[in-house]
N, C-alpha and C positions, 0 to 999 in steps of 0.2 A: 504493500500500500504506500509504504514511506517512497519507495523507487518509483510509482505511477504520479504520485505527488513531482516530487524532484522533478520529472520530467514531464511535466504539464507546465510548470513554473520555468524551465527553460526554454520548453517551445513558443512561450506568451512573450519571456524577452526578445529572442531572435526575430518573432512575429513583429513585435515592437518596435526594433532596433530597423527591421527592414522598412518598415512602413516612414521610420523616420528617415533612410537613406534615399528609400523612392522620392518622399520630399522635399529633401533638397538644401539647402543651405540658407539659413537665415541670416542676413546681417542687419544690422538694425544700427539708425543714425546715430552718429553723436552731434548734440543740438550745439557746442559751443564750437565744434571746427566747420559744421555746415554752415552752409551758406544759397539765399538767391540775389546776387548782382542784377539790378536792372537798370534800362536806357528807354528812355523817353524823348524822343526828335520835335521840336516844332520847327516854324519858320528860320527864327533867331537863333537857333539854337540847338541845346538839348539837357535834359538834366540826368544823374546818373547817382545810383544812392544801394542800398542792401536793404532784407527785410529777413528773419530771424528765420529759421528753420526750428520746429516744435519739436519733431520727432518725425522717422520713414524707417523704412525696410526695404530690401531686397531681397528675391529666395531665386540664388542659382539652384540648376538642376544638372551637372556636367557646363554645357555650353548653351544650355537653354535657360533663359529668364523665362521665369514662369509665374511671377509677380514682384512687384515693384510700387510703390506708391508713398509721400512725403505731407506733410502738410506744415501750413506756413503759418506764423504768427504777425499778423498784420498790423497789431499796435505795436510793431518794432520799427517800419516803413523810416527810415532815415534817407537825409539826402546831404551826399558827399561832396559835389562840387564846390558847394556854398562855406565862406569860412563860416563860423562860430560867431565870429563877430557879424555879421552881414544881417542884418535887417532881416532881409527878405525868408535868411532859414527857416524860422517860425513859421513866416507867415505859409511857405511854399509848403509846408511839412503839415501845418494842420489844415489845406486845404484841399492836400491828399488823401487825408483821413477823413473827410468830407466826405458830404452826399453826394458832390459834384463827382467824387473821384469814386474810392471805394468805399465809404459807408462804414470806416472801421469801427463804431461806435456799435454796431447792428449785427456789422459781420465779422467777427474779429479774426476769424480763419480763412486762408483759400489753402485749398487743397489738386493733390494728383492721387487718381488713382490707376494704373495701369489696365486696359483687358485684354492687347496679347503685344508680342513681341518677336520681327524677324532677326533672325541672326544676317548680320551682313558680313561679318569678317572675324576671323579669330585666328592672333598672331601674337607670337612673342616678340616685344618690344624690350631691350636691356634686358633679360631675364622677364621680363614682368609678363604674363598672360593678360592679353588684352581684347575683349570684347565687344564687337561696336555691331547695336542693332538697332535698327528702325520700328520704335512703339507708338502703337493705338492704344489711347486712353481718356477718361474723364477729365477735363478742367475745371473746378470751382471757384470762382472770386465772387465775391457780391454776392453768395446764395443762387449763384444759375451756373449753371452745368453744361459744359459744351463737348463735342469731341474735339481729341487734338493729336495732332503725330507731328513727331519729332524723332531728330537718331539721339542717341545713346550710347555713353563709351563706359564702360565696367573694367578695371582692371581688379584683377584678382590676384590678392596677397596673399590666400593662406585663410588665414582665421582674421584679414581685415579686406576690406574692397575701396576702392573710391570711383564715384559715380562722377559721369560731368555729361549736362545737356543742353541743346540752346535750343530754345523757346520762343516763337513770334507769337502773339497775340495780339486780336485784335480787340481792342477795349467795347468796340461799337456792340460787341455781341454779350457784353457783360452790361449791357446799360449805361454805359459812362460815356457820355454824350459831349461832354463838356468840350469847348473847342474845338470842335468837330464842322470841317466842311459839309460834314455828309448832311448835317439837321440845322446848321448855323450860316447866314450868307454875310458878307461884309467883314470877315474877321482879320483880313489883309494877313498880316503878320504877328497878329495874334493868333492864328489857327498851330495847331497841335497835332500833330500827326494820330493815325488812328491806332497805328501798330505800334506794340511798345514789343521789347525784348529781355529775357529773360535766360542769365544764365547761371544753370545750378551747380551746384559743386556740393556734392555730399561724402562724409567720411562716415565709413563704415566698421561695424567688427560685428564678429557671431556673440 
């Protein structure tokens, strides 16, 4: 009885262990080396600033992404270009947080979340295994949800990863109208471009 024991309890780890090897490798963010860099184009110009990463994950499976997804902290939204001293930091900084912009008061999160992922290339780079795939996924800013694909570069460390993506969005389909040729006429040189850019940089470990 004790031997049918023992080996019922062995077979549930192995069962276990498999089930966990079919799925894959989880890395999960670290919120103080992550990062999203963004650039915003008008007429004049353009502004360029970070906003915090909360927490994401990655789950390799060999050479397969088979989920991925980050989510952002939006009352972090700073903007870089501007000294400290400058007037206008404030002002530019809380009217991003604005209804005009993203509403951070309402919405204090945007989010990614992945639903698949082609591998385009996997090569070692310096020793490093490197990953670059082209993903379909959910984008959240504002409470609305769009699809969005972008590539993808994963290198893989072992028991850490780092993630790097660049992102176009276009603000018009999150409701941020502000400055916008598309719903505004006479803005000259006041107008704001509709696409802004987004690039991620996520540090990883299991």
């Amino acid at each position: 009885m004790k031997n049918l024991l023992s080996l019922i309890v062995v077979c549930a780890i192995l069962f276990a262990t498999s089930i966990n090897s079919f799925a894959g490798n989880t890395f999960n963010a670290n919120s103080s080396t992550s990062k999203v860099e963004w650039v915003a184009k008008k007429v004049v110009g353009e502004h360029n600033g970070i906003v915090n990463v909360k927490d994401g994950s990655i789950t390799l499976d060999g050479n397969n992404l088979t989920a991925a997804s980050f989510n952002v902290d939006m009352t972090s939204i700073q903007v870089l270009d501007l000294k400290s001293d400058n007037e206008g930091l404030g002002k530019l900084t809380g009217h991003l947080k604005s209804d005009d912009f993203f509403s951070v008061e309402k919405h204090n999160t945007a989010n990614f979340k992945m639903k698949s992922a082609k591998l385009k290339s996997n090569k070692m780079e310096s020793g490093t295994k490197v990953l670059r795939y082209t993903v379909n996924g959910d984008l959240t800013i504002k409470g609305i949800t769009k699809p969005t694909t972008f590539d993808v570069q994963v290198k893989d460390l072992g028991d850490k990863a780092e993630v790097y993506a660049f992102i176009k969005v276009d603000r018009t389909n999150y409701e941020i109208k502000y400055g916008s040729k598309n719903f505004f006429e006479g803005l000259g040189d006041k107008a704001i471009d509709n696409e802004f850019t987004l690039n991620v940089s996520l540090q990883l470990a299991k």
